[in-house]
C-alpha positions in Angstrom: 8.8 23.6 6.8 10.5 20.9 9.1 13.2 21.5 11.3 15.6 18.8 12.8 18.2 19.1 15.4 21.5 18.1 15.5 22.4 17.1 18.8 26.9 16.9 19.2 28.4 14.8 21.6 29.3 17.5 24.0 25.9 19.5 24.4 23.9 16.1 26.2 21.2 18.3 28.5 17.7 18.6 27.8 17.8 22.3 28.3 20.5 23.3 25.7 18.9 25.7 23.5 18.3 24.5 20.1 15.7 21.6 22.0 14.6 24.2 23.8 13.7 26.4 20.4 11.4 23.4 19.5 10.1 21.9 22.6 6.6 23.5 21.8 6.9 20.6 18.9 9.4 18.2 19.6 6.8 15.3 18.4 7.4 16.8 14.9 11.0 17.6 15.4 13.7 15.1 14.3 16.5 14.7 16.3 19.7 13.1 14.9 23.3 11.7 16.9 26.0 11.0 14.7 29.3 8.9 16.2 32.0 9.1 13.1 34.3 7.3 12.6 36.5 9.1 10.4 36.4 11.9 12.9 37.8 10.1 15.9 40.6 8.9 13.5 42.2 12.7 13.1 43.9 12.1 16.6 44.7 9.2 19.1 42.2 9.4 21.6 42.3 8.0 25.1 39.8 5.5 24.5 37.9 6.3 27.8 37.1 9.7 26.2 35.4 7.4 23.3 33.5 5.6 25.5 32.1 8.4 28.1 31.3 10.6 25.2 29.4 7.6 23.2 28.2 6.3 26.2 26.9 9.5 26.8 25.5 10.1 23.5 23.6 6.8 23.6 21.7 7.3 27.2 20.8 10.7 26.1 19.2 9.0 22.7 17.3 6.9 24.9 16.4 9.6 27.3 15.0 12.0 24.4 13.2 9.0 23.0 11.1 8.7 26.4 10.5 12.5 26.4 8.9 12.0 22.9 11.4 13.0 20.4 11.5 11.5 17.2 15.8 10.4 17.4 17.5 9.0 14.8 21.6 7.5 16.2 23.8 6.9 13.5 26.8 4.6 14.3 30.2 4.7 12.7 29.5 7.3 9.9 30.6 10.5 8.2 29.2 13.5 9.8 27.4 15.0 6.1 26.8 11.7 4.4 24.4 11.1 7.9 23.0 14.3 7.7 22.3 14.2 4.0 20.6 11.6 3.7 18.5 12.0 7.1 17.4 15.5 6.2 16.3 13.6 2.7 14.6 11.0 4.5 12.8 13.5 7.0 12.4 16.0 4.6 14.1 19.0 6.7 14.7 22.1 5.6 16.2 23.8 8.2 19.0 21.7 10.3 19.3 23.5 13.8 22.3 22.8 16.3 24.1 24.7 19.0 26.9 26.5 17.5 29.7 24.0 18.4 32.2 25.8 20.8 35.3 24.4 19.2 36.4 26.6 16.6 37.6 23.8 13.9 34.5 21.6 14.5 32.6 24.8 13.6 34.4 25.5 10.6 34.2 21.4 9.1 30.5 22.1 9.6 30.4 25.0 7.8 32.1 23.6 4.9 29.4 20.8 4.6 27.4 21.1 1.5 24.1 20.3 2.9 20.6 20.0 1.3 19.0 22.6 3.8 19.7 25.8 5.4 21.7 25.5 8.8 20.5 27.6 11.6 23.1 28.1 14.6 21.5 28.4 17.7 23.0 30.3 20.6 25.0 28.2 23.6 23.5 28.5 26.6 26.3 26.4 29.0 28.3 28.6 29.7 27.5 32.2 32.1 28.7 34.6 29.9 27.7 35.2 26.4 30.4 35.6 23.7 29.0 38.9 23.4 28.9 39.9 27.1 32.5 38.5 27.3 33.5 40.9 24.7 32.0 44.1 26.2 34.0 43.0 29.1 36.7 42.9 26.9 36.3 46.1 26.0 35.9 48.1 28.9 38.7 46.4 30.1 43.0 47.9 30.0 44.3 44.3 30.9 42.2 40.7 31.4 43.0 39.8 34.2 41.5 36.3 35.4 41.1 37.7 38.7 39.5 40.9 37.5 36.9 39.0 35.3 36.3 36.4 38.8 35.1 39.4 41.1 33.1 40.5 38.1 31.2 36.8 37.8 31.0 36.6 41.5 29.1 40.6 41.6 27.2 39.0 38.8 25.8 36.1 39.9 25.7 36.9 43.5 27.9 34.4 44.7 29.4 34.2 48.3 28.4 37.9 48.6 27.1 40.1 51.1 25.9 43.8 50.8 28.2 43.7 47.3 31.2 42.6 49.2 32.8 39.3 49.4 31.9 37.0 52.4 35.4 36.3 54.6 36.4 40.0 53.4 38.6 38.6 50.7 37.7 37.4 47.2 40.6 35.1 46.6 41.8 32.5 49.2 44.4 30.7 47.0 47.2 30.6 49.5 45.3 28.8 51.8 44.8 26.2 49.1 48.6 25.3 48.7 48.9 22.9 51.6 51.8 20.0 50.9 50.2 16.3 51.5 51.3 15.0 54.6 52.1 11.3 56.4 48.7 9.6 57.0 45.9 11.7 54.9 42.7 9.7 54.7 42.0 10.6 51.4 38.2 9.9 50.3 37.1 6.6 47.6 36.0 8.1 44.6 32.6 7.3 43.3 32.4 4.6 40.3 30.3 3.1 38.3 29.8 -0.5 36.7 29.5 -0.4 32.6 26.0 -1.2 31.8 24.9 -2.9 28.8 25.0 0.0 26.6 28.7 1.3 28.2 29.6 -2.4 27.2 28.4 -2.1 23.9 30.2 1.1 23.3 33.5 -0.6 24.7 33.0 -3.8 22.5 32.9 -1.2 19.6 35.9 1.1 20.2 37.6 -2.3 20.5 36.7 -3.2 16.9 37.4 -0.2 15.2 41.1 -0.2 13.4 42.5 2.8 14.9 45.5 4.6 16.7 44.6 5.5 20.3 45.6 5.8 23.6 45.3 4.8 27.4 43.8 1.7 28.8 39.8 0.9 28.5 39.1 -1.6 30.7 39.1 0.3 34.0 36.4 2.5 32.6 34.5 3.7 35.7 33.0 7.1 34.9 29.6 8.0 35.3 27.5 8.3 32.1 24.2 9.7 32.8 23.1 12.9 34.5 21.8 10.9 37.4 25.5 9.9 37.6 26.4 12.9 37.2 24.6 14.4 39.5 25.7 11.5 42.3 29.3 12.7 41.5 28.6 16.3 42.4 26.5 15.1 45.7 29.3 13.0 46.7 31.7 15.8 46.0 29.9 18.2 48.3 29.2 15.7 50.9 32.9 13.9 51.2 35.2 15.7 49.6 34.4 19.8 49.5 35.6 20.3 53.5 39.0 19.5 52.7 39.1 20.0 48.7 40.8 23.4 48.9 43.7 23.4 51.6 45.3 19.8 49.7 44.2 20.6 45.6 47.6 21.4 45.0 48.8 18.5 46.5 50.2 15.2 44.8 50.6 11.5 46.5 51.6 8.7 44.9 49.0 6.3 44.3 46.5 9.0 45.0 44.6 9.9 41.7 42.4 11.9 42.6 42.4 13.0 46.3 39.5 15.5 47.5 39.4 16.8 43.5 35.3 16.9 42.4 35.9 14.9 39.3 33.0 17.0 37.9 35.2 18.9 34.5 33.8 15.9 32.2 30.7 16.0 32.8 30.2 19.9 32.9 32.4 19.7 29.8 29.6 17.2 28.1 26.5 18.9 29.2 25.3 16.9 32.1 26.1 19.0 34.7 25.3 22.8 33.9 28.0 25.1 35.5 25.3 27.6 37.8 23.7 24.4 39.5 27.3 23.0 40.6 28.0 27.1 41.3 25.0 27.3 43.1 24.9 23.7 45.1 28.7 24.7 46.2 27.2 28.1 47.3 24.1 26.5 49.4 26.6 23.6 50.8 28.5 26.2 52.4 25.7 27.8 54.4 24.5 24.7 55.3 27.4 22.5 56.2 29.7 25.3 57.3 32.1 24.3 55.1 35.5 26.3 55.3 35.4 28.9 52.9 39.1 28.8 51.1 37.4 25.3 49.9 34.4 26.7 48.7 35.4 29.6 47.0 38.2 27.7 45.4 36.1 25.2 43.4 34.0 28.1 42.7 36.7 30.2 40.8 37.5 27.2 38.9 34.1 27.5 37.6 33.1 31.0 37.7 36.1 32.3 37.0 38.1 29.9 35.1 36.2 28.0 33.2 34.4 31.3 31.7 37.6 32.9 31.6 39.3 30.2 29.2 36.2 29.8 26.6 35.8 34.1 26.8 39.4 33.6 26.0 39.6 31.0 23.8 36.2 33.0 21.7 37.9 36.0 21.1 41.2 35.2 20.0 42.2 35.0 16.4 42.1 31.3 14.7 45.9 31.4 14.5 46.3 31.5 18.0 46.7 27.5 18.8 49.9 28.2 16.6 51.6 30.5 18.7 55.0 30.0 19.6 56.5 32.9 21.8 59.8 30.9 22.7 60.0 29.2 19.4 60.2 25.8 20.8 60.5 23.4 18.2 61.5 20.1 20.2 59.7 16.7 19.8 57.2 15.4 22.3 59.2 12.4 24.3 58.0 9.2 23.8 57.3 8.6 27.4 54.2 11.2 27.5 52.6 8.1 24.9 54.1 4.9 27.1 55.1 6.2 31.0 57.2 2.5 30.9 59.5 4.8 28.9 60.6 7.3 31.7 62.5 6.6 35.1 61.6 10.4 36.3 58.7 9.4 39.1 56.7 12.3 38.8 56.1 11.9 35.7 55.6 8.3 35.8 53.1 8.3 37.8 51.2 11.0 36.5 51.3 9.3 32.8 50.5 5.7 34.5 47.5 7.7 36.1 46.8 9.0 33.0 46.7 6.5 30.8 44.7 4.1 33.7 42.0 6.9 34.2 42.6 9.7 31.1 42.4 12.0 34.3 45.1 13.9 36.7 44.4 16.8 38.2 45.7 20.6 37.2 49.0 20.6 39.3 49.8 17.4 37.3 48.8 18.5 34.3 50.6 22.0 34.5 53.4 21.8 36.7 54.5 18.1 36.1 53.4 17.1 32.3 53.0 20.6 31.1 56.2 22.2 33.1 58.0 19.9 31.6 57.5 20.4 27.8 58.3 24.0 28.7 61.4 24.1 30.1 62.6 21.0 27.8 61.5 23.2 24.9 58.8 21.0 23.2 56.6 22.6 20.5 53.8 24.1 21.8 51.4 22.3 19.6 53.0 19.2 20.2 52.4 19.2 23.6 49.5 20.3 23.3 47.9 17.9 20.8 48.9 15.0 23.3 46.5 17.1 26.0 43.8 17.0 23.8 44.3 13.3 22.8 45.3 12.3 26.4 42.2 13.6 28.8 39.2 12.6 29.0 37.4 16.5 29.5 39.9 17.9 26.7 38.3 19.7 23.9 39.6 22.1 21.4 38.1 25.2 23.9 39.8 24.0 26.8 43.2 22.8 25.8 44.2 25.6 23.8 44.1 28.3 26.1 45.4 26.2 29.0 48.0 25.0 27.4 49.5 27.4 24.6 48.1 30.5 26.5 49.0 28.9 30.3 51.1 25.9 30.2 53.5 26.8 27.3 52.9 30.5 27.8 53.3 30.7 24.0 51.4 33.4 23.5 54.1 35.3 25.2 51.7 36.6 28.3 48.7 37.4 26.9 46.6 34.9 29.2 49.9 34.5 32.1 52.2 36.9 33.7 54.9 34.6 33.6 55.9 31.2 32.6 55.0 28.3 34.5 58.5 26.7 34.7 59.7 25.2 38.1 62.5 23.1 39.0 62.6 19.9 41.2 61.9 21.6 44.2 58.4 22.4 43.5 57.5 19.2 43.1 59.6 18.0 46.3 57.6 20.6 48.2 54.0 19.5 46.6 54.3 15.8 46.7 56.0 12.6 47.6 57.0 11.8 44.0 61.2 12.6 44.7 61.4 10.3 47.6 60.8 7.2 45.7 63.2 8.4 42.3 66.2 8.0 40.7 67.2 10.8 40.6 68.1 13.4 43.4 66.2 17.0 43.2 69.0 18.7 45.5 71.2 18.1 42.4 71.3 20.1 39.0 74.2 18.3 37.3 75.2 15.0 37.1 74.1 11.5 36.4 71.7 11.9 39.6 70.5 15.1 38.4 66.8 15.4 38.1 66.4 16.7 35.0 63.8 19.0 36.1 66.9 21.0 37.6 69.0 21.4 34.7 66.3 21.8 32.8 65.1 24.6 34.3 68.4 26.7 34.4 69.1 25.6 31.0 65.4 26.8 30.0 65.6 30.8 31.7 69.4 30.6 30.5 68.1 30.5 27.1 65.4 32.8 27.0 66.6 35.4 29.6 66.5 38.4 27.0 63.2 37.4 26.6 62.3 36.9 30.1 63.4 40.1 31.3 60.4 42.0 30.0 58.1 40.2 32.9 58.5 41.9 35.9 57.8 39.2 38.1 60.9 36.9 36.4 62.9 39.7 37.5 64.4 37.8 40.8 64.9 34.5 39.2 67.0 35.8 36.7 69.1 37.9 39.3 70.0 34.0 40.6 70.8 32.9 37.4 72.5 35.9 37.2 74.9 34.7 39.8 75.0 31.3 39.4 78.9 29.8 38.5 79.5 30.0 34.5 81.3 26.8 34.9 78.1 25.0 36.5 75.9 26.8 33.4 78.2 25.6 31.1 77.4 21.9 32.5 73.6 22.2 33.0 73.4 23.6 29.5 75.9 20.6 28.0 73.8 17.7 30.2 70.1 19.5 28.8 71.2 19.2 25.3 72.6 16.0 26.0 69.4 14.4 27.3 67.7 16.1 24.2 69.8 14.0 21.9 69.3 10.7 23.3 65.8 10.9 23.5 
């Protein structure tokens, strides 16, 4: 009997558990990478995603290789015809991997027709087990994120004392909403120079004849675990003592303010999720770092990053077609070319994007995401260009953050409400409206922002809808009020803009 491991592009750490389940004989084991080409052609990938996850994939060959496995990296080729004909060649006759934790890559492998028997081994990168997240689940009248956070934080004993949570609160999100002021010294981000084998992966993606997206040759990102594990020190040590009171905020220019920059790389395998948990956890006892900071970068991981993949685990394979509102609209052009779009704040989140395939989760859901919603883009639309657009996007994380959260297409199930906001949000949480075209004090007209009439035009539609969630109760009393004249205009000068884009 041999065995050989399939090592995916998205599980790079030499304690994932299917080298684990033959480190007693990795000498004998084959080990086999496989970059496709026909895979990355199913959607238009920011081509910085390409080259981290390759890059990626390629040091972590070379890394196994010095540990003594016997690797085997296939370049541009078809996922079965590569494994066919390496499990030939090696004579294998079991084919281990780590059940892939998107649901459609899992179900392409399982149609493969493959000369061996498969064996899926168990993930072990993210806290909770499928199965632990389900008896959760199931001892549980609603799933609430913030139910299933104090549960991980019991759990792992994180920022705890005597079972009770340190500051005498477990949440500190309103501390954590700060708007950016005049003169923030915001901290350089940490970058890295493409070395021979990032260069070789960049000459490649620009060879292949395919559709993608975003530019390539700023690539900066770390692609090692060293690197990775620089990003998180440098996090900790510059940016942690003021990440939380400005992570909401958004400055023009600024991509990436005191944000840890860690999501790819946890997302990939080189950075486990408990060692960033737990380094955040000792940095606060030793540096004294203020606590709303801490035990917000925490939640993102402990409560919800586990939260989304519990989430995304459980729910039935039709739920990326949800579509509470029925939103049927196209995605504009300008989410694919930010030249397209005179609206600053979104300009210069797509120009960030498409630089960097990176903004941070106010951009994401309350600029790109808020407005698909309230212009009434379909769901999947929207949130195919996510997944093809960010450089830590996969299947697992995109769906529930942006059917379930963004879009709230799922009509509540992972959100109380919607996350639809007008102008004034973004006026409050950044400097974008200063430097527009358009005025956010106005909802109709040709200075409108169309984040305004958007909006109205948006709970207007869907207000016998929206009255089933208590907490849309007060909104709707305003536009309860509002002039039927004015409506009548907003709703005119949203279909309007609909028509000529």
């Amino acid at each position: 009997m041999t065995i050989g491991i399939w090592i995916l592009g998205n599980q790079l750490h030499l304690e994932q558990s299917a080298l684990l389940s033959c480190q007693h004989n990795k000498q004998k084991t084959p080990v086999i990478f496989i970059e496709s080409l026909n895979y990355i052609k199913k959607r238009p990938y920011h081509q910085q995603k390409l080259v981290l996850v390759f890059s990626a994939m390629r040091h972590f060959a070379e890394e196994l290789k010095l540990q003594g496995w016997p690797v085997t990296y296939e370049i541009n080729k078809d996922f079965e015809s590569s494994l066919n004909y390496w499990i030939k060649k090696n004579n294998i006759t079991e084919l281990r991997l780590v059940t892939p934790y998107d649901r459609p890559f899992l179900r392409l492998i399982e149609s493969f027709k493959l000369d061996c028997k498969i064996q899926f081994i168990t993930n072990n990168h993210f806290l909770w087990t499928q199965a632990e997240f389900k008896q959760w689940t199931d001892s549980r009248k609603r799933l609430l994120l913030e139910d299933f956070y104090r549960e991980g934080r019991k759990r792992f004993n994180i920022l705890m004392k005597h079972n009770k949570p340190i500051g005498g609160q477990w949440n500190f999100d309103k501390q954590n909403r700060k708007p950016p002021k005049k003169g923030l010294n915001t901290p350089t981000p940490l970058e890295f120079e493409a070395d021979k084998i990032t260069q070789q992966v960049i000459k490649d993606i620009n060879s292949y004849q395919i559709t993608t997206y975003g530019k390539i040759e700023s690539f900066k990102w770390g692609v090692t675990r060293s690197q990775a594990l620089q990003i998180l020190d440098n996090f900790i040590e510059n940016n942690l003592n003021n990440f939380g009171t400005y992570q909401d905020a958004m400055i023009t220019g600024e991509y990436t303010l005191w944000h840890s920059l860690i999501s790819p790389y946890i997302n990939l395998g080189l950075l486990t999720p408990l060692e960033v948990i737990t380094a955040i956890d000792n940095a606060y006892y030793e540096f004294d770092y203020p606590l709303n900071s801490v035990e917000g970068l925490i939640r993102q991981i402990l409560g919800w990053r586990e939260y989304m993949y519990g989430i995304y685990q459980i729910m039935d394979d039709d739920y990326a077609q949800k579509n509470w509102f029925n939103h049927q609209e196209k995605l504009p052009e300008f989410y694919w070319d930010s030249s397209k779009t005179d609206m600053n704040c979104l300009k210069q989140s797509l120009q960030q994007v498409e630089e960097t395939g990176y903004a941070h989760h106010i951009q994401r859901l309350m600029v790109l995401g808020n407005f698909g919603l309230i212009v009434g883009v379909s769901p999947q639309a929207i949130n195919n260009w996510f997944h093809s657009a960010f450089i830590d996007a996969y299947d697992w994380v995109m769906v529930p953050n942006v059917i379930g959260m963004g879009q709230f297409a799922d009509g509540g199930i992972l959100a109380s409400k919607p996350y639809a906001a007008s102008a004034n949000y973004i006026n409050k949480m950044s400097d974008y409206c200063k430097s527009c075209v358009y005025k956010q004090t106005q909802r109709t007209g040709n200075q409108a922002c169309p984040f305004n009439f958007f909006y109205w035009d948006f709970l207007s539609r869907h207000q016998q809808q929206l009255r089933g969630l208590g907490r849309m109760n007060l909104i709707l009393a305003n536009l309860k009020k509002m002039d039927k004249v004015e409506l009548e205009k907003i709703q005119l000068q949203a279909q309007k803009w609909r028509e000529s884009n």
